[in-house]
Z-matrix of the N, CA and C atoms (Angstrom, degrees):
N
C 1 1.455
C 2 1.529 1 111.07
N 3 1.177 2 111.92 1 -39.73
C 4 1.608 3 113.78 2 174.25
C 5 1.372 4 130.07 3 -80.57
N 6 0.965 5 104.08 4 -23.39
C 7 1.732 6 117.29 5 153.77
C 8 1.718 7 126.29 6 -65.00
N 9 1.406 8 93.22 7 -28.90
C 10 1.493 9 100.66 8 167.14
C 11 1.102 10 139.24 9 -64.36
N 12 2.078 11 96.73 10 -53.93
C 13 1.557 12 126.36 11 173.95
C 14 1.569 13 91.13 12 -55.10
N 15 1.179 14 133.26 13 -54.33
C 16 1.447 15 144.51 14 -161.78
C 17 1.703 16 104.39 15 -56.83
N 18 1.364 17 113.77 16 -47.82
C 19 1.882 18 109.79 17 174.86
C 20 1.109 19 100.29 18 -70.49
N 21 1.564 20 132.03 19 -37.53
C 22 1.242 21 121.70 20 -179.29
C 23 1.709 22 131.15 21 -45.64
N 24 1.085 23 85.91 22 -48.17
C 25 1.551 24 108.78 23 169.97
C 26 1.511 25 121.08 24 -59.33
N 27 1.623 26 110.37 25 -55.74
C 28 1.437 27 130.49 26 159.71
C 29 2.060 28 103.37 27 -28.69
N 30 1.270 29 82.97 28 -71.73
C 31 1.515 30 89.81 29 173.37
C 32 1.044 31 154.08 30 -45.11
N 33 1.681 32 96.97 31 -61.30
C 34 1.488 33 93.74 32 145.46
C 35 1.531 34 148.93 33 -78.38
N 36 1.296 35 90.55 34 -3.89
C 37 2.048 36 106.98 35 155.30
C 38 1.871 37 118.15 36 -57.56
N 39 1.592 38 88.72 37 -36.19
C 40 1.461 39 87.08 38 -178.66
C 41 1.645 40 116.56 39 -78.93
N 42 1.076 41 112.59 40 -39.56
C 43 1.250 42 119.77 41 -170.97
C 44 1.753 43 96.33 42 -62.02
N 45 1.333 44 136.12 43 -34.00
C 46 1.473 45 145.34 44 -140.92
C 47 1.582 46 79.11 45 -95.64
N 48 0.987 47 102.32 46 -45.31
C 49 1.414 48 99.17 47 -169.27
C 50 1.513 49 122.27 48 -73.44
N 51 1.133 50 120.80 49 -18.17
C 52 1.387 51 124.59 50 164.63
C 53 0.812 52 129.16 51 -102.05
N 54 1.615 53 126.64 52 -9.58
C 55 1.568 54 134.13 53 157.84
C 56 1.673 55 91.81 54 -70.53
N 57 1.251 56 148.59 55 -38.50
C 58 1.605 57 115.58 56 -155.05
C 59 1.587 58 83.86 57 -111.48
N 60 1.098 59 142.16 58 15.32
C 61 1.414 60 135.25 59 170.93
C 62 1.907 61 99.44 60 -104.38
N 63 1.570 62 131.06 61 -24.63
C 64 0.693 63 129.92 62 153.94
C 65 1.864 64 129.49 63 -73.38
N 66 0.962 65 106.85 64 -19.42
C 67 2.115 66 126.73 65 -160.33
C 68 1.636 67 80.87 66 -101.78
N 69 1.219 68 130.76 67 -60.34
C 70 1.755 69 154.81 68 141.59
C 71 1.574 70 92.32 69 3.40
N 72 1.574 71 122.11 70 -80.83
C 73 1.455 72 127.23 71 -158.16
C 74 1.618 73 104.09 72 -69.94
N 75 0.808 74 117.10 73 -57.29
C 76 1.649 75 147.38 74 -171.53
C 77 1.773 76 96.14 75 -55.72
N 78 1.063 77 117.03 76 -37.41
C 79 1.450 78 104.87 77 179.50
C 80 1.479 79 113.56 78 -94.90
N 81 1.226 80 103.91 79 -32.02
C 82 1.515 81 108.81 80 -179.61
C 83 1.518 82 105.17 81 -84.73
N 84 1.345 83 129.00 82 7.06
C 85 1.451 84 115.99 83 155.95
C 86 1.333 85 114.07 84 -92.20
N 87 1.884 86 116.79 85 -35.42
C 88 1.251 87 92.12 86 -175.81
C 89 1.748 88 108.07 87 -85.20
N 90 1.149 89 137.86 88 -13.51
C 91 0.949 90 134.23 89 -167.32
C 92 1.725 91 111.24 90 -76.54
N 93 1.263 92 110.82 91 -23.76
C 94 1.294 93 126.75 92 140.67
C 95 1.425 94 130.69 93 -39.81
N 96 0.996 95 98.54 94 -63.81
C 97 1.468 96 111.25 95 160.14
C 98 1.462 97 145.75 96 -49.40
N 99 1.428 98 93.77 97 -34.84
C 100 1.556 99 120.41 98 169.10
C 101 1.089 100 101.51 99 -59.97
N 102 1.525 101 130.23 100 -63.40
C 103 1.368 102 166.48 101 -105.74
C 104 1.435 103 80.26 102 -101.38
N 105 1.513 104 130.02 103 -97.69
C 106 1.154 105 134.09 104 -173.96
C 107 1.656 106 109.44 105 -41.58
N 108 1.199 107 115.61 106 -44.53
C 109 1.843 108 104.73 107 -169.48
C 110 1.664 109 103.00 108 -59.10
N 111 1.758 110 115.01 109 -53.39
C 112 1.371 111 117.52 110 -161.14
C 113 1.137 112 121.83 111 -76.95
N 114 1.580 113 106.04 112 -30.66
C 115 1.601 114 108.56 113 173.97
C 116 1.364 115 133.39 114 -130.87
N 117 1.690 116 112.79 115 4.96
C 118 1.346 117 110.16 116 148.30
C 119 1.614 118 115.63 117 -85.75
N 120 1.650 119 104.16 118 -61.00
C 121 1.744 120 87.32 119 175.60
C 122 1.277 121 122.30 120 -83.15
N 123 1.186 122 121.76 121 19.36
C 124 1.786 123 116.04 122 -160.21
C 125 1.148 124 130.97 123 51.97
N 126 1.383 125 135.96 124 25.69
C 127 1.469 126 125.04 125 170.06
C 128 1.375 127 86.08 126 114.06
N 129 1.210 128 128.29 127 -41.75
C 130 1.315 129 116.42 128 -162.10
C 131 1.823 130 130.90 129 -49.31
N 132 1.383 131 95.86 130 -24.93
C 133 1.444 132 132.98 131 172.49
C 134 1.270 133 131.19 132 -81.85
N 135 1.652 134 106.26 133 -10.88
C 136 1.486 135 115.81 134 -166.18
C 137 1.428 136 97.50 135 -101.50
N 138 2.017 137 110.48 136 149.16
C 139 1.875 138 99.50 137 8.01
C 140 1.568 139 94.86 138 -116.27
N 141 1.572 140 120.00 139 41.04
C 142 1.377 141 116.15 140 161.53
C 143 1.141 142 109.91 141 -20.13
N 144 1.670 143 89.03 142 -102.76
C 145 1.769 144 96.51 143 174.91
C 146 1.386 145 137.15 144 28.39
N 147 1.296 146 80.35 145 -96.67
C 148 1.693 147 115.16 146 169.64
C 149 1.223 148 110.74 147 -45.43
N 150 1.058 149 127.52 148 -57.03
C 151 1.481 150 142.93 149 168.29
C 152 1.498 151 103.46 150 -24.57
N 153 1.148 152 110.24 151 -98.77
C 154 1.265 153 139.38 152 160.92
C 155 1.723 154 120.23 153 -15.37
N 156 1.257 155 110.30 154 -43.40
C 157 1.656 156 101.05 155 -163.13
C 158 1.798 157 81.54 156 -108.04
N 159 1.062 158 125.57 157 -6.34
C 160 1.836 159 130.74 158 162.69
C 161 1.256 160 100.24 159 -53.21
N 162 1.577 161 117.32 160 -53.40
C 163 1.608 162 117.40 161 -161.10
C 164 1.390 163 103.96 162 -98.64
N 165 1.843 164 122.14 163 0.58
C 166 1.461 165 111.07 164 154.63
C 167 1.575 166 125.85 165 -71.89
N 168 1.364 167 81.22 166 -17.52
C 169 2.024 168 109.05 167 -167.26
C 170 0.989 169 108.97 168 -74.33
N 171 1.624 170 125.56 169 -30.85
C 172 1.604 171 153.03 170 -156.12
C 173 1.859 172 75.22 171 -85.06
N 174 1.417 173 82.51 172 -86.93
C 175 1.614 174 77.23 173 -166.18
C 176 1.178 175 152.60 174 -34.17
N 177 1.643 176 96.95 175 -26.42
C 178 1.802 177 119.42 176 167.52
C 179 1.443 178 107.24 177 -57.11
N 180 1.248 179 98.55 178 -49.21
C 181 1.855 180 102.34 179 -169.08
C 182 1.516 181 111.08 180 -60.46
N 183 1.416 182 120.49 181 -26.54
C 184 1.734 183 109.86 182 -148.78
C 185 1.780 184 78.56 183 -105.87
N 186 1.352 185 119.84 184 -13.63
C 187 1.742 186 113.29 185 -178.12
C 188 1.502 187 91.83 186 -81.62
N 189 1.675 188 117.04 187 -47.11
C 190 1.871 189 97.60 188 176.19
C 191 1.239 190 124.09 189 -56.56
N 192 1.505 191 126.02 190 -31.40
C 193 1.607 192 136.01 191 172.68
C 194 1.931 193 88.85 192 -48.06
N 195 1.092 194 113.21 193 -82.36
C 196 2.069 195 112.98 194 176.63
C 197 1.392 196 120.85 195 -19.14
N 198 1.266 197 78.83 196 -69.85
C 199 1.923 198 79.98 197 179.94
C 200 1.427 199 119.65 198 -65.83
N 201 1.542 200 119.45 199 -28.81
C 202 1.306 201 97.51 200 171.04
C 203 1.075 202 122.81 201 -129.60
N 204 1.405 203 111.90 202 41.02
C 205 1.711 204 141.23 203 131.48
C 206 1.836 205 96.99 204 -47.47
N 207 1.396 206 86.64 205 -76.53
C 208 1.920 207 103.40 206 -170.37
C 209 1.617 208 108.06 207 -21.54
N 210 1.970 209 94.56 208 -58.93
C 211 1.444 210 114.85 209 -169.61
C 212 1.681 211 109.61 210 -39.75
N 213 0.973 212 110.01 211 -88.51
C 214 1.619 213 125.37 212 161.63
C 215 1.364 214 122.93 213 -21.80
N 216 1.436 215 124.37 214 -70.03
C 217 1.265 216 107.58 215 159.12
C 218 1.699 217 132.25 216 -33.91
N 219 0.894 218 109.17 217 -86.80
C 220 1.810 219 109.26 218 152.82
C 221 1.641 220 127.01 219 -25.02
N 222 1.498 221 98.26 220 -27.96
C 223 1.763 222 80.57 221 171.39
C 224 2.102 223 95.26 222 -87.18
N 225 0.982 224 104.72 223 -33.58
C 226 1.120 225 116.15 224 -169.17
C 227 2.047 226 111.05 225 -59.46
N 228 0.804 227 74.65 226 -25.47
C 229 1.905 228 99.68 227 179.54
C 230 1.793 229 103.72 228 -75.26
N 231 1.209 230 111.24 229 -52.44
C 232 1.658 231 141.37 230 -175.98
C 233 1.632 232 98.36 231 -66.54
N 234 0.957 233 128.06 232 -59.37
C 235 1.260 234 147.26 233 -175.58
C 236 1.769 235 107.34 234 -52.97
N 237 1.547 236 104.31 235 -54.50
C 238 1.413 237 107.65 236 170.13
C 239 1.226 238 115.69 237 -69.78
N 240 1.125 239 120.57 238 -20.34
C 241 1.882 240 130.54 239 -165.55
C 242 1.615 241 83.67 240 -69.84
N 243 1.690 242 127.06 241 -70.08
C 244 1.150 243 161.04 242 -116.31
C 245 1.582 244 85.02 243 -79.96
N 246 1.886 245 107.22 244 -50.04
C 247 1.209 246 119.57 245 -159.95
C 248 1.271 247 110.30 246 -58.82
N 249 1.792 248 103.20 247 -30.90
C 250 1.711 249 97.41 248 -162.69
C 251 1.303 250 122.81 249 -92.35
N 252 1.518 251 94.54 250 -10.07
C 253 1.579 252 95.75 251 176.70
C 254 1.504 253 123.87 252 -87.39
């Protein structure tokens, strides 16, 4: 039973962790974005910008989903190694 509660936890650490490392990328591109349209060029830029560093933000997030896909698998790999010996 305590080994269970214990993956549970494992688990849901991971998942927590890639929703705000993903919500994380995604905001800090467009807010970036904002940033440069409203108060470096003044509006003049908008909402390119924004546009634009949104879908850099996009991209950060779905490369953290990869990498710590990778992460996990591999501990998970380690774990069985660990198990058998």
């Amino acid at each position: 039973m305590r080994e269970n509660l214990r993956y549970f936890f494992v688990i849901l650490g991971d998942f927590l962790t890639v929703g705000l490392a993903v919500g994380g990328s995604v905001a800090a591109g467009i807010l970036t974005g904002w940033f440069l349209d409203e108060k470096v060029f003044h509006g003049r830029t908008s909402p390119w910008l924004t546009i634009i560093c949104a879908a850099f933000g996009i991209a950060g997030g779905i490369k953290n989903i990869f990498v710590m896909t990778r992460r996990r698998l591999r501990n998970n790999q380690r774990e069985k190694e660990n198990a058998k010996d």
